[in-house]
N, C-alpha and C positions, 0 to 999 in steps of 0.2 A: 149520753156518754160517747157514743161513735162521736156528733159534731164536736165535742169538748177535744178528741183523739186526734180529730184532723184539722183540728185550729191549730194544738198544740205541733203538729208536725210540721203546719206550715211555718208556723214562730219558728220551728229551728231551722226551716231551709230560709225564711228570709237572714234570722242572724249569719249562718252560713256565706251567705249573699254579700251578706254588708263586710264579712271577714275575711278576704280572700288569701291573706295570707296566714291564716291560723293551720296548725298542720291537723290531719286528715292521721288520726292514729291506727285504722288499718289500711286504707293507700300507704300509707310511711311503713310497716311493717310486712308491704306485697314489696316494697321498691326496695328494700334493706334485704330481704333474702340474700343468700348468694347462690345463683345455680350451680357452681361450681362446687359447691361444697366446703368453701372454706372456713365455715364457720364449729366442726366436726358433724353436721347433721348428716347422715344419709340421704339418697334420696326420695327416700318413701317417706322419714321423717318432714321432709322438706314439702313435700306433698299435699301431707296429710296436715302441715302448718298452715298453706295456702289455703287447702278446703276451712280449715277452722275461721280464720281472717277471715274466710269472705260469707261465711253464715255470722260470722258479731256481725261485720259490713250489712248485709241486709237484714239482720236483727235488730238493729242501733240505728237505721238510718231511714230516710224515706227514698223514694224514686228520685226524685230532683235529686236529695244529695249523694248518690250513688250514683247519678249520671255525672253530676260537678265532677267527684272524685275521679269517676273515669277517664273524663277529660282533660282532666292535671296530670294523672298517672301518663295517659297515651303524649301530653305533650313533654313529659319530663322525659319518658324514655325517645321520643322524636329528637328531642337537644342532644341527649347520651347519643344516640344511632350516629347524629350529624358531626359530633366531636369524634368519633371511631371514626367515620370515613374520613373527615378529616387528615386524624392525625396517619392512619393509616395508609392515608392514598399519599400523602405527600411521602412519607417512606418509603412505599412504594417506586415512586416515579425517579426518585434519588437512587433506589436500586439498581431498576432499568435503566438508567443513566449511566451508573457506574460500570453494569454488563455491558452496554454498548461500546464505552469508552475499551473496555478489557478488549473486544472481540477485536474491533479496532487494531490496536495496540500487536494484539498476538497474528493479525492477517499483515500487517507490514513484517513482523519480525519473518514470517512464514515465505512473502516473497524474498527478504532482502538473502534468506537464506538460499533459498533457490537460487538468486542473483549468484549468489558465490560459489554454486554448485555450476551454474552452467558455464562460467568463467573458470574455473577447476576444469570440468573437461576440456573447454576449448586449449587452454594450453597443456593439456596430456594430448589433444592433438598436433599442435602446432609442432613438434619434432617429427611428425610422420609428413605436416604439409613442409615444409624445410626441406625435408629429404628427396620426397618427390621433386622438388622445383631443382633439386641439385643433379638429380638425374636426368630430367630432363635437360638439363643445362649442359651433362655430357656429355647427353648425345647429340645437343645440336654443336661440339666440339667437336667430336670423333669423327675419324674421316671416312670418308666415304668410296671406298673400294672398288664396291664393286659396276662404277662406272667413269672412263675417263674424262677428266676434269678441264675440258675445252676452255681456250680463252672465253668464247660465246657465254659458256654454262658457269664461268666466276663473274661474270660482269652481270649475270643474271642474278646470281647465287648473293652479290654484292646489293643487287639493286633490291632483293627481298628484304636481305637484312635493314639496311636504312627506310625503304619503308613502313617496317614495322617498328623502327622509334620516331618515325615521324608520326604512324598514329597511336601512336602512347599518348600523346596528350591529352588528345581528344576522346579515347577509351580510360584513360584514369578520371577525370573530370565529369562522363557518364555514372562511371561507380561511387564517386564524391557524391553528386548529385540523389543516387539510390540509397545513401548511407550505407553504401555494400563497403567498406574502408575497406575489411580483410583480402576483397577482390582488388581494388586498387594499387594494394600493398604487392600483389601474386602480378600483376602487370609491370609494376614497377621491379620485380625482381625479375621477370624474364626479359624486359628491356637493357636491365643493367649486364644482364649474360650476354645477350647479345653485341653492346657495348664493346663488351672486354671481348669476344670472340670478332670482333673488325677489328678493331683496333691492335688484335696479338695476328693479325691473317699472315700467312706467308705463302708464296710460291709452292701450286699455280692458284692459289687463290688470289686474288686482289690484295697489294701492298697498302698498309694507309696511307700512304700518300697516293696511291692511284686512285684508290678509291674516293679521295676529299675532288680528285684531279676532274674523275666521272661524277660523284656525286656530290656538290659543292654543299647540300644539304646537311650534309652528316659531320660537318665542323663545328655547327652551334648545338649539337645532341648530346652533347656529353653537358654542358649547362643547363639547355631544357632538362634533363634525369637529375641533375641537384636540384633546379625548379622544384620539379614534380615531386622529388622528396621532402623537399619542406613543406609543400603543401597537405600534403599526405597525411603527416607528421601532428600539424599542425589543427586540422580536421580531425583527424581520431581523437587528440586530444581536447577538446571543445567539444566532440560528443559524451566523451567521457563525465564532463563537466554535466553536462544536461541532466535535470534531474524527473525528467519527462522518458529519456530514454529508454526502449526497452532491452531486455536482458539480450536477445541476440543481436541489437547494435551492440552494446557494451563490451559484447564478446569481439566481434569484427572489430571494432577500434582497438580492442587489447592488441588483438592480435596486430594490426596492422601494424601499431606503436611498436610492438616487439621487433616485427617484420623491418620496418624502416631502419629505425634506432638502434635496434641489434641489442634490445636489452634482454637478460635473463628471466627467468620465470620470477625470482625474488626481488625483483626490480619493478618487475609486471606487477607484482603482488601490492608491494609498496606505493606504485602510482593509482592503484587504483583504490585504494583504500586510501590517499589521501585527498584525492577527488571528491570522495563520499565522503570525507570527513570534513572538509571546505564546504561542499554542498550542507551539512547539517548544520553549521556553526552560521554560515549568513543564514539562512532561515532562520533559525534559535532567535540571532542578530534581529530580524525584522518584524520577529514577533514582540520584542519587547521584554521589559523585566513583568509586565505586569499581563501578559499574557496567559490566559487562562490553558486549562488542560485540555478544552474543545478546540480554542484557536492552534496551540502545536501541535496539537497532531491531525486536525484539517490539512494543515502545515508542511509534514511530514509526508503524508498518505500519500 
């Protein structure tokens, strides 16, 4: 009886064998569970289903076919494991993609505001630097009393003033150089005072015509100062353009632009937002229509 027991178990592992896709009716009822419960079972019901299944499992089966089963069972849940990480990691990754893209996104909006803030103060300053530079302008106007004003001490006094527009040029084109604009703008306004403070001189200071007479220099300075103002001008506004630029150039070139051109704060306002606005639209421009959400705002940044 025992060899008649273990012929007949092995008949069924070899049929087993030759059948491999015949389904396995407690593997099929281990892999149909649901751990979650959605089936109403609890989970001691659920439990105590799996203990049941797996005593038929080795009541009904031999070793070989209880090891086969096992093996289908571990690769079928392997496949399941590999389809979850799957579909799950690609979600994933598309998530972190799309927080990247956000953080992105919210760290330009976060400078560009700043940008506007630190442009915001600089022109709540610029009426206090204006005023300074008018008081200074003054007092290099107002006379000077309390010592008498020698022929000697006006041809001296003549010969200060012209050499400091003659080095204007060469001190403006140093602050061009720095992208210091707002400093260039503040040279160019106390050269212009000085200008108008020769040019208006009277008795006993030096006449302008005495002065062109002694200083034959100071005939082409009132050209050199519209030079240098267009330059100036011209330079702030091309850094403005720059889309590299940082917030306290931007600020200096406002200013200077203000300073040269003599325009209002709403005017300031105006040019500089449409600067930034020329600057986004040719980028937009060279990304393309087919430009992805990575490419404009690499773009942008």
């Amino acid at each position: 009886e025992d060899r008649a027991g273990i012929a007949g178990r092995e008949r069924r592992s070899m049929a087993m064998a030759e059948q491999p896709g015949e389904p396995v009716p407690a593997a099929s009822k281990l892999m149909e569970i649901d751990s979650d419960g959605e089936d109403g079972a609890t989970p001691a019901e659920i439990k105590a289903r799996i203990e049941r299944d797996v005593d038929e499992l080795f009541r009904s089966k031999t070793i070989d076919e209880v090891a086969e089963i096992e093996k289908k069972t571990r690769q079928q849940a392997e496949a399941m494991d590999e389809d979850i990480r799957r579909t799950i990691g690609g979600s994933w990754r598309e998530f972190m993609q799309t927080m990247k893209d956000i953080e992105d996104i919210d760290a330009n909006l976060k400078e560009i505001i700043g940008g506007f803030a630190h442009v915001r103060d600089s022109l709540t300053e610029l009426p206090e630097i204006i005023r300074k530079n008018n008081e200074a302008a003054e007092a290099l106007r107002a006379p000077k009393e309390e010592t008498e004003l020698t022929p000697e001490r006006a041809v001296f006094a003549a010969g200060s003033r012209v050499k400091y527009l003659v080095d204007t040029p060469e001190k403006i084109w140093g602050a061009l150089d720095e992208r210091e604009y707002a400093e260039a703008a503040r040279r160019y306004d106390a050269a212009q005072d000085v200008m108008t403070a020769a040019e208006a001189s009277e008795p006993p200071h030096l006449t302008l015509d005495e002065m062109v007479k002694k200083f034959p220099a100071f005939k082409q300075q009132r050209a050199v100062m519209d030079s240098m103002r267009a330059q100036i001008a011209r330079a702030a506004r091309k850094a403005l353009e720059s889309p590299k630029a940082s917030h306290k150039t931007i600020a200096s070139a406002l200013a200077a632009v203000v300073a040269v051109e003599g325009l209002g704060s709403d005017r300031a306002l105006a040019l500089y937002l449409q600067t930034r606005r020329a600057w986004i639209r040719a980028t937009l421009r060279r990304c393309g229509d087919g430009g992805g959400v990575d490419r404009v705002g690499g773009a942008l940044a």
